[in-house]
ZADO-912323 format. One record per atom (N, C-alpha, C, O): atom name; residue number from 1; x negated, y negated, z; residue in one letter. Coordinates in nm, 2 decimals, always signed. Last residue first. Example, Ala and Ser with C-alpha at 12.3 -4.5 7.8 and 13.67 -1.06 7.14 Angstrom:
site atom: N seq: 2 u: -1.28 v: +0.22 w: +0.71 type: S;
site atom: CA seq: 2 u: -1.37 v: +0.11 w: +0.71 type: S;
site atom: C seq: 2 u: -1.29 v: +0.00 w: +0.79 type: S;
site atom: O seq: 2 u: -1.34 v: -0.11 w: +0.80 type: S;
site atom: N seq: 1 u: -1.32 v: +0.57 w: +0.78 type: A;
site atom: CA seq: 1 u: -1.23 v: +0.45 w: +0.78 type: A;
site atom: C seq: 1 u: -1.32 v: +0.33 w: +0.78 type: A;
site atom: O seq: 1 u: -1.42 v: +0.33 w: +0.85 type: A;
REM end
This chain:
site atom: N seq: 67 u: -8.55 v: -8.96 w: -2.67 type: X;
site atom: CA seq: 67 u: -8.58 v: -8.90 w: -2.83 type: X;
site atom: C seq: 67 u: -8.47 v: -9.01 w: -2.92 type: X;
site atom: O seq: 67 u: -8.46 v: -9.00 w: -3.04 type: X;
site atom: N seq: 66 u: -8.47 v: -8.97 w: -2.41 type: X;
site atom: CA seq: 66 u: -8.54 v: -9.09 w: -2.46 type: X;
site atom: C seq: 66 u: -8.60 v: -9.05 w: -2.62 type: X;
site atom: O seq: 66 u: -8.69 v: -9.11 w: -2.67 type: X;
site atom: N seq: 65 u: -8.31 v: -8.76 w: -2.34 type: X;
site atom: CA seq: 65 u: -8.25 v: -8.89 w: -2.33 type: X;
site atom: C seq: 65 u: -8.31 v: -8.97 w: -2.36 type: X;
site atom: O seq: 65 u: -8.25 v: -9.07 w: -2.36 type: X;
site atom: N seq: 64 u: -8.47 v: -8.51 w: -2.36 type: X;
site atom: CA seq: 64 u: -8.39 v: -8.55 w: -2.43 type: X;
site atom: C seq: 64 u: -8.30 v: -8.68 w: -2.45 type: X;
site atom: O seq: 64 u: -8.23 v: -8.70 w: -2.55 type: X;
site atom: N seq: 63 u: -8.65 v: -8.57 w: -2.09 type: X;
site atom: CA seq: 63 u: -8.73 v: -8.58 w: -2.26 type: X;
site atom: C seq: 63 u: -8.59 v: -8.60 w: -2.36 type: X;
site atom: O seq: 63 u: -8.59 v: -8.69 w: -2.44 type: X;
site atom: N seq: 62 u: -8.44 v: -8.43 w: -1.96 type: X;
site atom: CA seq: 62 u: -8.48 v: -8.59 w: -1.98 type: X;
site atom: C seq: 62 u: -8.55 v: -8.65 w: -2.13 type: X;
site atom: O seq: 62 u: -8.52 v: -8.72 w: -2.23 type: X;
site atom: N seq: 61 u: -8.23 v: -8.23 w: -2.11 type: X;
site atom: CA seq: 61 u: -8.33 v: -8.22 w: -2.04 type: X;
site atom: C seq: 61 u: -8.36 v: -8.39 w: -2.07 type: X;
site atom: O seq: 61 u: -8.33 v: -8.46 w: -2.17 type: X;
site atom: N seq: 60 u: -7.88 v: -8.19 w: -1.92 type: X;
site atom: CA seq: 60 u: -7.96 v: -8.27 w: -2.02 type: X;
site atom: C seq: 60 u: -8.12 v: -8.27 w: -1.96 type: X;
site atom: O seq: 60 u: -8.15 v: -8.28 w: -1.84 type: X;
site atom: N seq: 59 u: -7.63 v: -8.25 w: -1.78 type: X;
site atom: CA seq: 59 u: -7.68 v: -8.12 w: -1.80 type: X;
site atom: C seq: 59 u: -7.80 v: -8.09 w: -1.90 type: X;
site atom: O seq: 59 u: -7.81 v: -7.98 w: -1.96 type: X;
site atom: N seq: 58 u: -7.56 v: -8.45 w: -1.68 type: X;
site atom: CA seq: 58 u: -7.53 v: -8.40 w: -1.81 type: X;
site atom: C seq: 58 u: -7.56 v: -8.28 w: -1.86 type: X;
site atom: O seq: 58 u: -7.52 v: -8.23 w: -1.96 type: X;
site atom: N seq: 57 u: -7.69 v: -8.48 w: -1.41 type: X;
site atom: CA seq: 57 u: -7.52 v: -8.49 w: -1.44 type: X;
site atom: C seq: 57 u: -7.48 v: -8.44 w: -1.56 type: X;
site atom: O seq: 57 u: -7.37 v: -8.38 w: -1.56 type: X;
site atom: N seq: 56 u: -7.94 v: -8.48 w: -1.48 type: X;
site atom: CA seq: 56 u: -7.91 v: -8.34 w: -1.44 type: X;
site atom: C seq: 56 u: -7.70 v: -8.38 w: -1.41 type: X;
site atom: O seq: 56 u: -7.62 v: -8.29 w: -1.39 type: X;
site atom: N seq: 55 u: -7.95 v: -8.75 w: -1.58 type: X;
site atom: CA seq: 55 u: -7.98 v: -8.61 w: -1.66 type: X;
site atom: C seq: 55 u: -7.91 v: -8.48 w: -1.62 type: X;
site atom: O seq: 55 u: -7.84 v: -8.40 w: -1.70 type: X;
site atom: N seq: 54 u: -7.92 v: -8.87 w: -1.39 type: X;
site atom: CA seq: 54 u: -7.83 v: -8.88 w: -1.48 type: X;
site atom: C seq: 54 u: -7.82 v: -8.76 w: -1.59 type: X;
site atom: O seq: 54 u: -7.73 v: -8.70 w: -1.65 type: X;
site atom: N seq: 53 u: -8.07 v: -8.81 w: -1.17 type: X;
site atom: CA seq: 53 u: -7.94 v: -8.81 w: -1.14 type: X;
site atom: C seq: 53 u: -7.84 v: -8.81 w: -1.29 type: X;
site atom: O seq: 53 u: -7.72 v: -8.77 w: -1.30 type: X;
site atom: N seq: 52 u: -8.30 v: -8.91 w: -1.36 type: X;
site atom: CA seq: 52 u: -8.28 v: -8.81 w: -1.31 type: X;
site atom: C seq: 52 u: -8.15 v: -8.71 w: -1.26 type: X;
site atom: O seq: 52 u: -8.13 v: -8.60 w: -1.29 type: X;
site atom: N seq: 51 u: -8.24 v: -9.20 w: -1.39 type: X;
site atom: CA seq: 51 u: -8.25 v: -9.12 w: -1.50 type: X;
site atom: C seq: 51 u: -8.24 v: -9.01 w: -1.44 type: X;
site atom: O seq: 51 u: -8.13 v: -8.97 w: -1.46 type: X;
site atom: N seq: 50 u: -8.27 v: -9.28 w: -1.12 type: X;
site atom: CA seq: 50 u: -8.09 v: -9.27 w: -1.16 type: X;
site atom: C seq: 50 u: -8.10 v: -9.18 w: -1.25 type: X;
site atom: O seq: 50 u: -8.03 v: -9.08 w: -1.24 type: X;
site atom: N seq: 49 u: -8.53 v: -9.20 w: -1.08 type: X;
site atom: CA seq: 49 u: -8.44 v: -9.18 w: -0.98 type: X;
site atom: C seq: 49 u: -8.27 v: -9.16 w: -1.05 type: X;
site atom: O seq: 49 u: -8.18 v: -9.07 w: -1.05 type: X;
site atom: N seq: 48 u: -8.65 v: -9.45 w: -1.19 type: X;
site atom: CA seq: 48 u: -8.65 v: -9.27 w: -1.29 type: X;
site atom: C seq: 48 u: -8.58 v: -9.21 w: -1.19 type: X;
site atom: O seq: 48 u: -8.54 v: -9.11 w: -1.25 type: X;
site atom: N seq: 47 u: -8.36 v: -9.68 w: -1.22 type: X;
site atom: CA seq: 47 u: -8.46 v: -9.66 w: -1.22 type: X;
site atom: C seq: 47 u: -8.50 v: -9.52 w: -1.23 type: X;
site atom: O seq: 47 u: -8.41 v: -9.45 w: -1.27 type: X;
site atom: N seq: 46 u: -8.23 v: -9.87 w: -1.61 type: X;
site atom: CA seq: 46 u: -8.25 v: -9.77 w: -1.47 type: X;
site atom: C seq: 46 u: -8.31 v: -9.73 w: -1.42 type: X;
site atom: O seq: 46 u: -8.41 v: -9.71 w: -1.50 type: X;
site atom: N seq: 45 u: -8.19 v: -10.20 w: -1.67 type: X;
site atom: CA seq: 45 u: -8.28 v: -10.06 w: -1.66 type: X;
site atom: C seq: 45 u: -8.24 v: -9.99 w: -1.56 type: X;
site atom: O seq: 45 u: -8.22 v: -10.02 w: -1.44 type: X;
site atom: N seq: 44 u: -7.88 v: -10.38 w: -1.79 type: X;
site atom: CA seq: 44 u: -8.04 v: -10.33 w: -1.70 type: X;
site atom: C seq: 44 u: -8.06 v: -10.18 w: -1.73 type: X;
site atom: O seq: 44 u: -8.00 v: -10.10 w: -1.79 type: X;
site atom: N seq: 43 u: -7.82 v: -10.39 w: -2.02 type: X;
site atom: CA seq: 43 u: -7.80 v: -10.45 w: -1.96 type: X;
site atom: C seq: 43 u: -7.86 v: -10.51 w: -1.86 type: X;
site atom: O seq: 43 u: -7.89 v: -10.63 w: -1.83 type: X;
site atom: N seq: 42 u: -7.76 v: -10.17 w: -2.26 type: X;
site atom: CA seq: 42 u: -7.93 v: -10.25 w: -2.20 type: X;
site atom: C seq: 42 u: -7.89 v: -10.35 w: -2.15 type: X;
site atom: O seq: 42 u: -7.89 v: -10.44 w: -2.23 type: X;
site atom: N seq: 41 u: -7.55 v: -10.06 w: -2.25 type: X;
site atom: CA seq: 41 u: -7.56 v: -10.14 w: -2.34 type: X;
site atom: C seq: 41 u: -7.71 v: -10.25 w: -2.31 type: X;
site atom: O seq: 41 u: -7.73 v: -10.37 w: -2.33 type: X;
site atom: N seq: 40 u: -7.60 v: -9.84 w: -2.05 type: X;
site atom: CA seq: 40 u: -7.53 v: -9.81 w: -2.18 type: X;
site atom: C seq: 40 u: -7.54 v: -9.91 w: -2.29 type: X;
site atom: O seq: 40 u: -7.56 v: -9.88 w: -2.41 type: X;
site atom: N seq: 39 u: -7.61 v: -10.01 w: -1.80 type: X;
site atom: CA seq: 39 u: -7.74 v: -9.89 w: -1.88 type: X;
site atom: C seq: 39 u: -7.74 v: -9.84 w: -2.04 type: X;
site atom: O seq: 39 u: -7.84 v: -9.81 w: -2.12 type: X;
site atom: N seq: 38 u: -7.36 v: -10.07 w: -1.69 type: X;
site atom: CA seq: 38 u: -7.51 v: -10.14 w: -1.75 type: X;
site atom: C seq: 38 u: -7.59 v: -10.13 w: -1.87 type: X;
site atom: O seq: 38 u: -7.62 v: -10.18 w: -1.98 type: X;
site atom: N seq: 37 u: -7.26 v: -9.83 w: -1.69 type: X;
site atom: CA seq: 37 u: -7.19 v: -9.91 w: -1.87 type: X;
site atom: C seq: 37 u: -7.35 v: -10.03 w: -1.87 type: X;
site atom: O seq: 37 u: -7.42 v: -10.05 w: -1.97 type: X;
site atom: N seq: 36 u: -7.35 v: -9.73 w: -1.47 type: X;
site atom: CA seq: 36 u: -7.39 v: -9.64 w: -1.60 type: X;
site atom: C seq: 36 u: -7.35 v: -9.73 w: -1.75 type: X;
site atom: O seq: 36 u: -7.38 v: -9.71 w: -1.86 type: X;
site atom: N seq: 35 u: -7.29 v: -9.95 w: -1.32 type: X;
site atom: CA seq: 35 u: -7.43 v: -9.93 w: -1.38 type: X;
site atom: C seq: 35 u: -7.44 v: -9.86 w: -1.51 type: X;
site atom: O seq: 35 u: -7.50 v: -9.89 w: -1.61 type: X;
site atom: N seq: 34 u: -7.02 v: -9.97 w: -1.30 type: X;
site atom: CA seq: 34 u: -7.07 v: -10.10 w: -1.35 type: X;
site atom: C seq: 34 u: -7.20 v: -10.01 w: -1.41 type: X;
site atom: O seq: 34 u: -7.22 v: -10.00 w: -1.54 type: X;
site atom: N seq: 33 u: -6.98 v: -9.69 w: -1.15 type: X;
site atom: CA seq: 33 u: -6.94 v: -9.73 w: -1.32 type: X;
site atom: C seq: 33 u: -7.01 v: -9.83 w: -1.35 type: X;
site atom: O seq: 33 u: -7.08 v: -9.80 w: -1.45 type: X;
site atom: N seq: 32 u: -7.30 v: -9.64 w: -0.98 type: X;
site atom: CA seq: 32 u: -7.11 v: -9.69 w: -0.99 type: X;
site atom: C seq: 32 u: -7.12 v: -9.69 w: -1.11 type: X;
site atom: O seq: 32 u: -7.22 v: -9.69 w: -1.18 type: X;
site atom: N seq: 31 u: -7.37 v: -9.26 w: -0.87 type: X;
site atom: CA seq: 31 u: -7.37 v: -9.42 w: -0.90 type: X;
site atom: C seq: 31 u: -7.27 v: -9.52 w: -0.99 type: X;
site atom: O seq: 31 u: -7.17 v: -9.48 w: -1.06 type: X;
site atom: N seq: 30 u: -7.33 v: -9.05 w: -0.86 type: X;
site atom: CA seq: 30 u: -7.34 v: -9.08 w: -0.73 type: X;
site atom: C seq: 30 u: -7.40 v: -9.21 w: -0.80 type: X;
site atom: O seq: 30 u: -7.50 v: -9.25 w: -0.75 type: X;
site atom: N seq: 29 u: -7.29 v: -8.83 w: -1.10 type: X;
site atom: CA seq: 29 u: -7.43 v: -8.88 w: -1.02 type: X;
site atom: C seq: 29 u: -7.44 v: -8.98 w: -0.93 type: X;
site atom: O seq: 29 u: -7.55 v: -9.01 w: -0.90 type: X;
site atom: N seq: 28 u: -7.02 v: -8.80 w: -1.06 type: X;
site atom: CA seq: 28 u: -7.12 v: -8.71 w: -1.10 type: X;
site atom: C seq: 28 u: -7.23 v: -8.72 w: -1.00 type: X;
site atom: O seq: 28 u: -7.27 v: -8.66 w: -0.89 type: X;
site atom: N seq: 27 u: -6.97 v: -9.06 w: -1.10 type: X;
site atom: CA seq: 27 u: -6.89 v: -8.99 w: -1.01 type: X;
site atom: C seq: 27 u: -6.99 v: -8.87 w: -0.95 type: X;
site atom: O seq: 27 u: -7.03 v: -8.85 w: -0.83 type: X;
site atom: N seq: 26 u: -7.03 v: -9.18 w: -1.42 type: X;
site atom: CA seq: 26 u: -7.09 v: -9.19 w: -1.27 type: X;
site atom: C seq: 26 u: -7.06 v: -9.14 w: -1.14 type: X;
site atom: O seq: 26 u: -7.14 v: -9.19 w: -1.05 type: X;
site atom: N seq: 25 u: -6.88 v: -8.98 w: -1.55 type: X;
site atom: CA seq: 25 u: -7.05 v: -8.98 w: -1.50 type: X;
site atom: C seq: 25 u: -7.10 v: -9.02 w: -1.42 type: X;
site atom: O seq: 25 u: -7.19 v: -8.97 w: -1.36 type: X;
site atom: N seq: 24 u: -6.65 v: -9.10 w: -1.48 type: X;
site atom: CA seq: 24 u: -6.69 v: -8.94 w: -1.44 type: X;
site atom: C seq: 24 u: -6.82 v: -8.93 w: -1.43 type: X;
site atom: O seq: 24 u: -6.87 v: -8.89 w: -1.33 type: X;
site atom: N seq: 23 u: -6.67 v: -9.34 w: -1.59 type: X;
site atom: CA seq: 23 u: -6.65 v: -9.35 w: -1.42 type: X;
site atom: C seq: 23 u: -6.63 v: -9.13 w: -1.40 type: X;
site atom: O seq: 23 u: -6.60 v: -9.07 w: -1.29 type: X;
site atom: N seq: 22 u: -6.75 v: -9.29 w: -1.82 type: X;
site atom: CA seq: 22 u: -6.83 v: -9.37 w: -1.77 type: X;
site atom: C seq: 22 u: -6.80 v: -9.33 w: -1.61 type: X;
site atom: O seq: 22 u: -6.89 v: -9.29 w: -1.53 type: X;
site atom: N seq: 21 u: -6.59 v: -8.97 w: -1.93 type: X;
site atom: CA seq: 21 u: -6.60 v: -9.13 w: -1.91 type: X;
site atom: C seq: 21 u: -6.75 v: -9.20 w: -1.82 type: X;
site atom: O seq: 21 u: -6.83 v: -9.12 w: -1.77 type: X;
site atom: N seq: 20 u: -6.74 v: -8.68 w: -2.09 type: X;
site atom: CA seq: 20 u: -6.69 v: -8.76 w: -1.98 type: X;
site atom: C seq: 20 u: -6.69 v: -8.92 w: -2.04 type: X;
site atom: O seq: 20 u: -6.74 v: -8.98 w: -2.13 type: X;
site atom: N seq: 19 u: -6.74 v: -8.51 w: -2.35 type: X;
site atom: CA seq: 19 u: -6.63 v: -8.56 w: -2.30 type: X;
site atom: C seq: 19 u: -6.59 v: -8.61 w: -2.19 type: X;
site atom: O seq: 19 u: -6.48 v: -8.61 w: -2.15 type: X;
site atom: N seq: 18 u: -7.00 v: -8.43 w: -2.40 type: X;
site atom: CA seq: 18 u: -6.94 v: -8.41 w: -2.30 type: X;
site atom: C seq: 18 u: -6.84 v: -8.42 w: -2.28 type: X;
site atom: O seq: 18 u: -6.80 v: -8.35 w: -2.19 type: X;
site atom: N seq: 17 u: -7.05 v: -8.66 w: -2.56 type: X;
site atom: CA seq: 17 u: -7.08 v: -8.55 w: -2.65 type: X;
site atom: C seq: 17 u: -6.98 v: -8.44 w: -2.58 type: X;
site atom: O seq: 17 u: -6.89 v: -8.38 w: -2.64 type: X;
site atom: N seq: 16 u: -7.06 v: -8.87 w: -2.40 type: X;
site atom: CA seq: 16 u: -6.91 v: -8.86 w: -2.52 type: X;
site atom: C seq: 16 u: -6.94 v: -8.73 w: -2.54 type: X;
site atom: O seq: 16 u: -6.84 v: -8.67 w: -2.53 type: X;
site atom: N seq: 15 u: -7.31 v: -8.79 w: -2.32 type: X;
site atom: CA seq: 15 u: -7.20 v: -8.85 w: -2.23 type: X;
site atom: C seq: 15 u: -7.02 v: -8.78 w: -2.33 type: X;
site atom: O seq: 15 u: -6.93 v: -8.70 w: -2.32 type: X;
site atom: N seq: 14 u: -7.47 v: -8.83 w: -2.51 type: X;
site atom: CA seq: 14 u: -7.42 v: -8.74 w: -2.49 type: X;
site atom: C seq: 14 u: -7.34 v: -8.69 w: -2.42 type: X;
site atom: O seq: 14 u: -7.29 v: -8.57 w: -2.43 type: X;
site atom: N seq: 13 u: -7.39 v: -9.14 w: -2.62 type: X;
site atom: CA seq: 13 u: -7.36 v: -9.00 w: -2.72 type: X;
site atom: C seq: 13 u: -7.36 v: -8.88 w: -2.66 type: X;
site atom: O seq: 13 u: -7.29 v: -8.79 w: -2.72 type: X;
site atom: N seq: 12 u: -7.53 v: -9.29 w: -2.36 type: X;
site atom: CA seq: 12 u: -7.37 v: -9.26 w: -2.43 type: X;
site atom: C seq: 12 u: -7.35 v: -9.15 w: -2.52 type: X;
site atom: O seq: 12 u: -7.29 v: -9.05 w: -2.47 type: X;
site atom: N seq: 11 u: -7.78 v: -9.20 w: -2.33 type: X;
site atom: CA seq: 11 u: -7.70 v: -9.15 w: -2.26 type: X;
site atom: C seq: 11 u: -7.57 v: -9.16 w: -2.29 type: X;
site atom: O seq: 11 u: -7.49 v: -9.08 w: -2.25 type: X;
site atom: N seq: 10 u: -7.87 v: -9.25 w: -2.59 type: X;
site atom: CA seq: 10 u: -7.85 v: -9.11 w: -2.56 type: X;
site atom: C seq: 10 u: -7.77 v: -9.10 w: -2.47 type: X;
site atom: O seq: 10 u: -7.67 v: -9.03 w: -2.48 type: X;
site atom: N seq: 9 u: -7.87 v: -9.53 w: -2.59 type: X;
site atom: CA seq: 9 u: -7.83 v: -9.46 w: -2.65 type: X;
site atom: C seq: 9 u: -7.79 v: -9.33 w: -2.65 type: X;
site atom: O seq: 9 u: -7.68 v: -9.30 w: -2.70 type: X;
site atom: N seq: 8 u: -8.00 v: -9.52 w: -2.35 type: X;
site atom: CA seq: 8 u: -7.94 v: -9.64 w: -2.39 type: X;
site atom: C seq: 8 u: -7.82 v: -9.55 w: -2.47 type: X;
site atom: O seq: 8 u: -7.71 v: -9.51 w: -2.42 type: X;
site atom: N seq: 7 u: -8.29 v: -9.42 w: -2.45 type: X;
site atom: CA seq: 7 u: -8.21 v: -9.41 w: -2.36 type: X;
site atom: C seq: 7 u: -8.11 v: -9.46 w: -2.34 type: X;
site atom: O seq: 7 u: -8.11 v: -9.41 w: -2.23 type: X;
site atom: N seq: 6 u: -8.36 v: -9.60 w: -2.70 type: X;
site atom: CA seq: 6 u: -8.30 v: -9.46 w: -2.71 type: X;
site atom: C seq: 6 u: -8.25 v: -9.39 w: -2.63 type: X;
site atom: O seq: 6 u: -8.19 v: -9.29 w: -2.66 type: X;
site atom: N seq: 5 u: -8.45 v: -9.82 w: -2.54 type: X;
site atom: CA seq: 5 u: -8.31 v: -9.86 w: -2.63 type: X;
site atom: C seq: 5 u: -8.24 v: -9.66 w: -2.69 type: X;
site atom: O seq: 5 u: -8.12 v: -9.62 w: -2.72 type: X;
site atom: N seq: 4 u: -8.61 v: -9.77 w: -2.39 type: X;
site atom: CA seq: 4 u: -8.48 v: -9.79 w: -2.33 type: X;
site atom: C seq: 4 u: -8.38 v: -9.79 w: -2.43 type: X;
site atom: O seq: 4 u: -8.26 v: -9.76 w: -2.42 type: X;
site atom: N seq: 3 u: -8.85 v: -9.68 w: -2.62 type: X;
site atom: CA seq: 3 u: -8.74 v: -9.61 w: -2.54 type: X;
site atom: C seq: 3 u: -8.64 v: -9.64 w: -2.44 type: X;
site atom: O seq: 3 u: -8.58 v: -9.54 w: -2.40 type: X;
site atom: N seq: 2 u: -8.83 v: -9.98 w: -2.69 type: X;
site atom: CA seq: 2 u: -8.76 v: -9.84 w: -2.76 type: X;
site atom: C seq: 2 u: -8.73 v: -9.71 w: -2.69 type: X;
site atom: O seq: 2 u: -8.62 v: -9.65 w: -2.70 type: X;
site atom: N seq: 1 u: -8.99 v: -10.09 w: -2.53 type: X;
site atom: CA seq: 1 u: -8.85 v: -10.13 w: -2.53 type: X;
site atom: C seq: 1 u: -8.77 v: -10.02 w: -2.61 type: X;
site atom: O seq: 1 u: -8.65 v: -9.99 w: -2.59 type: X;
REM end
């Protein structure tokens, strides 16, 4: 559970870090707003498919989204 919860995490902070919104990131990566805010507050899990999509939207190495 810790690493969702530092996924979770990361992907907000670096998101912001970025200066996108929720509905840019998701735009990005071709998945809806509801999910990425999902995801943001452990709502649901993503699957390694979205993490993927999400990473390479951020420009982020994965390993860095669960540190």
């Amino acid at each position: 559970m810790k690493e969702l919860s530092n996924l979770a995490r990361n992907i907000k902070i670096i998101r912001k870090s970025k200066k996108l919104t929720q509905i840019e990131l998701s735009t990005e990566c071709n998945l809806s707003e509801s999910s990425i805010c999902q995801y943001e507050k452990l709502q649901r899990s993503p699957s390694i498919e979205a993490v993927i999509l999400i990473s390479k939207a951020l420009k982020t190495d994965i390993g860095k989204l669960f540190k």
